[in-house]
MARLUM-284648 format. One record per atom (N, C-alpha, C): x, z, y; chain; residue number from 1. Coordinates in Angstrom, 3 decimals. Layout:
BEGIN
R          u          w          v   chain   resi
R          X          Z          Y       A    NUM
...
***
This chain:
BEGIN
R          u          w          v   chain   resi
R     32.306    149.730    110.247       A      1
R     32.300    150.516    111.469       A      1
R     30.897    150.525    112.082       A      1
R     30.368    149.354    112.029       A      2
R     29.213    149.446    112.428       A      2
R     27.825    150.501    111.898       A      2
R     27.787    150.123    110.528       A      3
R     27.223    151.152    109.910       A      3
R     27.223    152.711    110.517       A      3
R     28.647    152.935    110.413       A      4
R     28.754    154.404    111.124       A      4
R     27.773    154.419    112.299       A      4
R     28.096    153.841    112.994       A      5
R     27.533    154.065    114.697       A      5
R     26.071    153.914    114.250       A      5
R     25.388    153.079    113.853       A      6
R     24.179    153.517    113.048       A      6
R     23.982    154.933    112.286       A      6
R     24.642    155.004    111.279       A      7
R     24.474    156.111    110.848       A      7
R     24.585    157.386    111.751       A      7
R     25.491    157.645    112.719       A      8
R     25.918    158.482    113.466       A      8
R     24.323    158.955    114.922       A      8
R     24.283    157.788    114.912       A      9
R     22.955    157.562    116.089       A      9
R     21.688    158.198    115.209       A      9
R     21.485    157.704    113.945       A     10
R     20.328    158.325    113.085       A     10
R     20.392    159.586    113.211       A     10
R     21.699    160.117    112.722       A     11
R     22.066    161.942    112.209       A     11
R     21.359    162.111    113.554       A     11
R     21.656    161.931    114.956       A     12
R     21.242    162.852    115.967       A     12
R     19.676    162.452    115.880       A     12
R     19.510    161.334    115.782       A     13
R     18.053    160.823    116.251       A     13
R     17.033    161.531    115.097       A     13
R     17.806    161.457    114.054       A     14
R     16.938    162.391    113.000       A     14
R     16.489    163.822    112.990       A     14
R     17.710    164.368    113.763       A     15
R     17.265    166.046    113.867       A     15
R     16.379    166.095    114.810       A     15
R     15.846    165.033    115.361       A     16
R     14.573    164.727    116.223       A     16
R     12.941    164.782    115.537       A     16
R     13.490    164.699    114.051       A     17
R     11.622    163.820    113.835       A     17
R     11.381    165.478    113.707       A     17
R      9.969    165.139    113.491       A     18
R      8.842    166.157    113.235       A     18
R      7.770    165.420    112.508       A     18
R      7.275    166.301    111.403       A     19
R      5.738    165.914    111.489       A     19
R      5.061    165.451    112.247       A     19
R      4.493    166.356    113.377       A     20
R      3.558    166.206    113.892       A     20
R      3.944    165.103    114.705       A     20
R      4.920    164.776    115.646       A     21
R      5.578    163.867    116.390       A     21
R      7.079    163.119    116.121       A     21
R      7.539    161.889    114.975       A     22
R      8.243    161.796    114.738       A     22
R      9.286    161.371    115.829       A     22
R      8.706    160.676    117.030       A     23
R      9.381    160.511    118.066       A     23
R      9.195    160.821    119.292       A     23
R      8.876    161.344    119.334       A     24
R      8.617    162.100    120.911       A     24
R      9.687    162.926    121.722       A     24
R     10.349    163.585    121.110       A     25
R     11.708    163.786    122.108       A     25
R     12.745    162.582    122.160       A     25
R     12.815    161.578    121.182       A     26
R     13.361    160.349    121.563       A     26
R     12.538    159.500    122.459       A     26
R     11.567    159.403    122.444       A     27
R     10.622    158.669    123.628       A     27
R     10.904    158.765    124.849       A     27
R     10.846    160.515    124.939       A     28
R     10.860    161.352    126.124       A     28
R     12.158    161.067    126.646       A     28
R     12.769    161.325    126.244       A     29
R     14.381    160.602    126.289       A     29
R     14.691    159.046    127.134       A     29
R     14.140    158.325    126.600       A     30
R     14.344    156.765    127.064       A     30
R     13.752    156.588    127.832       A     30
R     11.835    157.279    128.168       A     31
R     11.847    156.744    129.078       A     31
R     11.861    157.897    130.235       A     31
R     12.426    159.163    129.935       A     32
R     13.010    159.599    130.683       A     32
R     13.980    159.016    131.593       A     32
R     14.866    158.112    130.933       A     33
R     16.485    157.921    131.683       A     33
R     16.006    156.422    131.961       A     33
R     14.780    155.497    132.096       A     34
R     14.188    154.506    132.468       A     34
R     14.596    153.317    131.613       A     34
R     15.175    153.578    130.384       A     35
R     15.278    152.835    129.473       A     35
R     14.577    152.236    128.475       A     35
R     14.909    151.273    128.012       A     36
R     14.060    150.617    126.725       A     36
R     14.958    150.821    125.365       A     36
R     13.815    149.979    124.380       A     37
R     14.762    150.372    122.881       A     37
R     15.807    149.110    122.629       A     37
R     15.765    147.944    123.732       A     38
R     16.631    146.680    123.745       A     38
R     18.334    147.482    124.300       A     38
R     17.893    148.419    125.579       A     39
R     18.965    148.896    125.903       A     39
R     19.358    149.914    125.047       A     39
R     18.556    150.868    124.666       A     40
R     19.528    151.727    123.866       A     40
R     20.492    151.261    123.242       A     40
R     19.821    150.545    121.914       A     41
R     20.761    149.571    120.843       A     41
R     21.955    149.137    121.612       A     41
R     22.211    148.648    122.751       A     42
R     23.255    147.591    123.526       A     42
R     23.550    148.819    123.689       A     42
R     23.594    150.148    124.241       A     43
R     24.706    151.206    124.656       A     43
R     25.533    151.650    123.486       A     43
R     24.470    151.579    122.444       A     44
R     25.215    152.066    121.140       A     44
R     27.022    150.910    121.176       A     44
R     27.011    150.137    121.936       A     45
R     28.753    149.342    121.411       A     45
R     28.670    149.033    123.033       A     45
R     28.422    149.814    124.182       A     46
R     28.760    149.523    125.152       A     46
R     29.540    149.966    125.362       A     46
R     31.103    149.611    125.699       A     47
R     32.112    150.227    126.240       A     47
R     32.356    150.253    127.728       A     47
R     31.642    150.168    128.725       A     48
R     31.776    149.715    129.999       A     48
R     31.631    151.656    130.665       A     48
R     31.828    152.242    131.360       A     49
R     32.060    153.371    131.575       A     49
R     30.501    154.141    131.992       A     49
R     29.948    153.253    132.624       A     50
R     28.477    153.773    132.845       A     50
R     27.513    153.494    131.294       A     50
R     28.248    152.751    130.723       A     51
R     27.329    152.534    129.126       A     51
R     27.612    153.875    128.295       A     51
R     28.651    154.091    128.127       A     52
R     29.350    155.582    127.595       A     52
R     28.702    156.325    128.121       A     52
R     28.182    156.682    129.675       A     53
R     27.710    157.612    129.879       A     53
R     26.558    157.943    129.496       A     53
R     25.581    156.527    129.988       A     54
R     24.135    156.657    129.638       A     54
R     23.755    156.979    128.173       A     54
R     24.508    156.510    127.239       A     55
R     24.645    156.721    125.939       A     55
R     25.009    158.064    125.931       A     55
R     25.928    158.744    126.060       A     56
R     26.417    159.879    126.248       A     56
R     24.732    161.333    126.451       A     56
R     24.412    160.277    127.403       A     57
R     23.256    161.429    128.453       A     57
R     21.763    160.987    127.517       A     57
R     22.038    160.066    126.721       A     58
R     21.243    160.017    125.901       A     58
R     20.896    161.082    124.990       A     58
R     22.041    160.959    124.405       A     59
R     22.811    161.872    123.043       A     59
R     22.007    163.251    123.484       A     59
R     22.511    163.493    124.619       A     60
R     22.925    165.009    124.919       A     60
R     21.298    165.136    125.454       A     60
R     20.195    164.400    126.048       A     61
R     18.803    165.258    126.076       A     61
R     18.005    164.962    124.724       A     61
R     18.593    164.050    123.746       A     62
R     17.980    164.663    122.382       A     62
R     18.259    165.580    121.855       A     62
R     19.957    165.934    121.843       A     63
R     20.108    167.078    121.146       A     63
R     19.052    168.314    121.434       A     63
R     19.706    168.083    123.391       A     64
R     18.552    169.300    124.079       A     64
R     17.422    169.525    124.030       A     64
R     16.864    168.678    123.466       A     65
R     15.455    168.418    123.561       A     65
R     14.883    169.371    121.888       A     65
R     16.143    169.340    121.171       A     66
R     15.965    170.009    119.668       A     66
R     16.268    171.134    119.408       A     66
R     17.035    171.408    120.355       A     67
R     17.879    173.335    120.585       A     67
R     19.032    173.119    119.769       A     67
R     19.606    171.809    119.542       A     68
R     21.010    171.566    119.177       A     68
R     22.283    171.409    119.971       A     68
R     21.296    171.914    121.346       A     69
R     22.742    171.522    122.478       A     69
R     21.731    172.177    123.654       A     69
R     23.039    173.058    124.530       A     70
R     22.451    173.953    125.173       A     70
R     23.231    173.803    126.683       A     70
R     22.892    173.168    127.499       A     71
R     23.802    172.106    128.705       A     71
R     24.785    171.313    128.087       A     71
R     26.608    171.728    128.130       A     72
R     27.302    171.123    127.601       A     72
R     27.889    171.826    126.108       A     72
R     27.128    172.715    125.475       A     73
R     27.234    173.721    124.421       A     73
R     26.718    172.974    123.305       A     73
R     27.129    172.694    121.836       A     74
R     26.494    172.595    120.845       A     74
R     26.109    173.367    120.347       A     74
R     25.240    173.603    119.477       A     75
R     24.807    174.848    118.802       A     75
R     24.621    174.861    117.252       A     75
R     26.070    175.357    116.285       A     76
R     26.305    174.900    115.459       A     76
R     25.425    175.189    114.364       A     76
R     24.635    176.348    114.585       A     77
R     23.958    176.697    113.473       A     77
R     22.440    175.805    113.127       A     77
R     21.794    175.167    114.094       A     78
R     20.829    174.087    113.882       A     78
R     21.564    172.822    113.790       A     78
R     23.165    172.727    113.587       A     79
R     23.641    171.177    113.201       A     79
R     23.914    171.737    111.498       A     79
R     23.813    172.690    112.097       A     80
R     24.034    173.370    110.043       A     80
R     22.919    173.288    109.449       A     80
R     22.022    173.269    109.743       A     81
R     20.404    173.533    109.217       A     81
R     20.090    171.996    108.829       A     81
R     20.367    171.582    110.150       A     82
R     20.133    169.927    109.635       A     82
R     21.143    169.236    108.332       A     82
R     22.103    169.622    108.155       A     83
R     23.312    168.818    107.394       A     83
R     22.399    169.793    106.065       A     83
R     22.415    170.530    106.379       A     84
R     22.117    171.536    104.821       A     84
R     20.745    170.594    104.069       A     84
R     19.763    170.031    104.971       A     85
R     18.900    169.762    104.707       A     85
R     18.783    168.001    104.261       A     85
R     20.037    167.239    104.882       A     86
R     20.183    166.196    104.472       A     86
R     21.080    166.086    103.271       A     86
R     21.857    166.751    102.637       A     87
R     23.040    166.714    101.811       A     87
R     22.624    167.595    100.799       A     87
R     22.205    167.631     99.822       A     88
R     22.249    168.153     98.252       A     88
R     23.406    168.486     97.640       A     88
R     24.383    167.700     97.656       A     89
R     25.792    167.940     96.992       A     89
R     26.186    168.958     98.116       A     89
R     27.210    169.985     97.379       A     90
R     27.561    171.109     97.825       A     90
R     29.179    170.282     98.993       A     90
R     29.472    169.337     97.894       A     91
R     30.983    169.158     98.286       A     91
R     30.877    167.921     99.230       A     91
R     29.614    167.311     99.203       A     92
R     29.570    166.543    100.302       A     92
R     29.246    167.339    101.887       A     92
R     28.409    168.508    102.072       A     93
R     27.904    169.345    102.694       A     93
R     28.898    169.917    103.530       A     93
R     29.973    170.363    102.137       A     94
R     30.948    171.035    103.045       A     94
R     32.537    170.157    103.854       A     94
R     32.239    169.150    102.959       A     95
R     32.832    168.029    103.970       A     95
R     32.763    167.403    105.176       A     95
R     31.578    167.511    105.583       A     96
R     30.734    166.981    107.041       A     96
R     30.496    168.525    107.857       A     96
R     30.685    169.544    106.942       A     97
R     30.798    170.491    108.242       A     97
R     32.017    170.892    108.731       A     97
R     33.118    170.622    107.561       A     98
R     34.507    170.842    107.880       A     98
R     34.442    169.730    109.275       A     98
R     34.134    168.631    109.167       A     99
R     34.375    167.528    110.081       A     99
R     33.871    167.577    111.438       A     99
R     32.558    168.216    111.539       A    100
R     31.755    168.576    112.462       A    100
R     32.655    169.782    113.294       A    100
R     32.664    170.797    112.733       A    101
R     33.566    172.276    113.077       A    101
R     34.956    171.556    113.797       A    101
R     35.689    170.855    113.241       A    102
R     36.340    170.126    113.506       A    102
R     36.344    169.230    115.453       A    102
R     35.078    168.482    115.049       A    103
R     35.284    167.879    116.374       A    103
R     34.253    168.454    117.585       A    103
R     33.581    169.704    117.477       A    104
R     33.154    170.375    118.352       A    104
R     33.966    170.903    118.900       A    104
R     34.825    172.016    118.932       A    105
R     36.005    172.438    119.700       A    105
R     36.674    171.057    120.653       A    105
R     37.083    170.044    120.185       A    106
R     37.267    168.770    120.962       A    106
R     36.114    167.736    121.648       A    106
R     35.150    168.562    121.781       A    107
R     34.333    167.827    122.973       A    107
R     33.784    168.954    124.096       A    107
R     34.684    169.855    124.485       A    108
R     34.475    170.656    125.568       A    108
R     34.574    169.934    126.744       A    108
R     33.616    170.169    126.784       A    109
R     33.792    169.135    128.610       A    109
R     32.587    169.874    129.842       A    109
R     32.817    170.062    131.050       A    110
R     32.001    170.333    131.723       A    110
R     30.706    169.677    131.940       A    110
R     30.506    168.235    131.623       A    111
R     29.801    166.783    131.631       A    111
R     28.759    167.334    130.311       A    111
R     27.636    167.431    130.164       A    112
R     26.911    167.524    128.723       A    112
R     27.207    165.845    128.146       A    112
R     26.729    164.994    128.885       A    113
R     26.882    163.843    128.488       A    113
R     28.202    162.652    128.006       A    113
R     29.823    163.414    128.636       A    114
R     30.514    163.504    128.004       A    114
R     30.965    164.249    126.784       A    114
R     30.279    165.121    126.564       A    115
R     30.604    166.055    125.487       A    115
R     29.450    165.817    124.320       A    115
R     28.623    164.963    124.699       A    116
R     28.042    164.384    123.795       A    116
R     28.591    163.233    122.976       A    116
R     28.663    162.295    123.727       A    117
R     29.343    161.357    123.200       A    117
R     31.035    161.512    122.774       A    117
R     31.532    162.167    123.021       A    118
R     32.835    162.755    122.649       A    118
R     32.723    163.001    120.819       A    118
R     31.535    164.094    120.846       A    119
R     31.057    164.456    119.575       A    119
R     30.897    163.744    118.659       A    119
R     29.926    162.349    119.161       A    120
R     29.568    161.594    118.064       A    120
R     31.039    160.438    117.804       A    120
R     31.960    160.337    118.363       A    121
R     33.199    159.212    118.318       A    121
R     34.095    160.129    117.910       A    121
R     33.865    161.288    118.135       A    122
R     34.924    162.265    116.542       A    122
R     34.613    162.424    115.519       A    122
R     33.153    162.210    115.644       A    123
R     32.491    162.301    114.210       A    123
R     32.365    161.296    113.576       A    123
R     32.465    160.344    114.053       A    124
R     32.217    158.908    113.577       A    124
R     33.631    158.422    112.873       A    124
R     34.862    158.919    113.686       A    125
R     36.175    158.720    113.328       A    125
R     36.144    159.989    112.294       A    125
R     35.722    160.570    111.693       A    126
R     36.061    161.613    110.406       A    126
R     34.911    161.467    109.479       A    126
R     33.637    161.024    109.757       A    127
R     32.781    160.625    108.589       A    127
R     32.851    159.260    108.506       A    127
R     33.583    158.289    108.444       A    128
R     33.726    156.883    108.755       A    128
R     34.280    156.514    106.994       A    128
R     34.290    157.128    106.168       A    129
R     34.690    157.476    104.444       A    129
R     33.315    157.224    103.761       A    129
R     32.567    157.893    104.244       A    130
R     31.306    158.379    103.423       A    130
R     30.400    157.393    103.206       A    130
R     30.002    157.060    101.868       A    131
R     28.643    156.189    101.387       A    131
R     27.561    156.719    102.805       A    131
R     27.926    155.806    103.541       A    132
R     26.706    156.418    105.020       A    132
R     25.227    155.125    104.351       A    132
R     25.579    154.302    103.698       A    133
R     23.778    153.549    103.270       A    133
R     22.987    154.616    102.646       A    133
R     24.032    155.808    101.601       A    134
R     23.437    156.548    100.882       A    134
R     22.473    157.732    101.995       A    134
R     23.555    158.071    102.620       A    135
R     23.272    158.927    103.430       A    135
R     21.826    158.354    104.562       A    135
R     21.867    157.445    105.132       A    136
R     20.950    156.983    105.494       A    136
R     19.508    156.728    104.876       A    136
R     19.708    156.714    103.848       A    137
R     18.035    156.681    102.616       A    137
R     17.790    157.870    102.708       A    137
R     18.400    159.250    103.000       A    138
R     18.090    160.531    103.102       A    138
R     17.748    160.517    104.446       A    138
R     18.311    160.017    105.201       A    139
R     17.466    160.548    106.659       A    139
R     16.322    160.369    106.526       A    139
R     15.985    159.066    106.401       A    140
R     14.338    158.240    105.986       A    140
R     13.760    159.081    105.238       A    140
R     14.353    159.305    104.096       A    141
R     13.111    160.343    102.796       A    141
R     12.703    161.742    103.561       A    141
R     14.149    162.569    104.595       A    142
R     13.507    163.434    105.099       A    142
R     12.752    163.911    106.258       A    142
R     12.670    162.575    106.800       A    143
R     11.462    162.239    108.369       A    143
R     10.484    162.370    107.782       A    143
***
């Protein structure tokens, strides 16, 4: 389980890198919301209701920060761009978008930051199968 939530935190944190700046909308992010990288990690298994959120409001100004999320809107076709670009196998590809397609419709929420984190704990509960170590050596090779 753990793995996942790692893995799950990468997928978003990954559609972050760039060349030129591999972290800079994650930077912008933390110390946007006056956080450190001791706290992030601790929100990642914080269950306390303001931890969910901040985690949540995390989620949701990286996405924004990538044009993968547009207030409380995902925007499926740059979560497609990214999956297309991490996944080689056709049938793994179309497994994680079935899953994705899947738990977007179930994180409508007025809250961006609930509907962030909504996203990644449906996704985490439907890619929670998958060789995610494998999957994780691909995030790395494609930063």
């Amino acid at each position: 389980m753990r793995i996942a939530v790692i893995f799950l935190c990468t997928l978003y944190f990954a559609c972050t890198l760039s060349r030129a700046d591999k972290f800079g909308d994650i930077i912008t992010c933390i110390q946007g919301m006056g956080l450190n990288l001791e706290k992030v990690l601790s929100l990642m298994n914080d269950e306390t209701a303001e931890g969910k959120q901040q985690y949540g409001c995390l989620l949701a100004c990286i996405l924004q920060k990538k044009n993968a999320m547009v207030g409380n809107t995902f925007k499926i076709s740059v979560i497609e761009d990214y999956i297309a670009k991490l996944f080689d196998n056709d049938d793994e590809k179309e497994t994680v978008l079935q899953h994705i397609n899947h738990c977007i419709p179930q994180t409508e929420n007025d809250d961006e930051c609930v509907a962030a984190r909504q996203f990644i704990e449906c996704s985490r509960e439907h890619l929670d199968h998958m060789d995610l170590r494998k999957v994780l050596e691909k995030v790395v090779t494609i930063a």
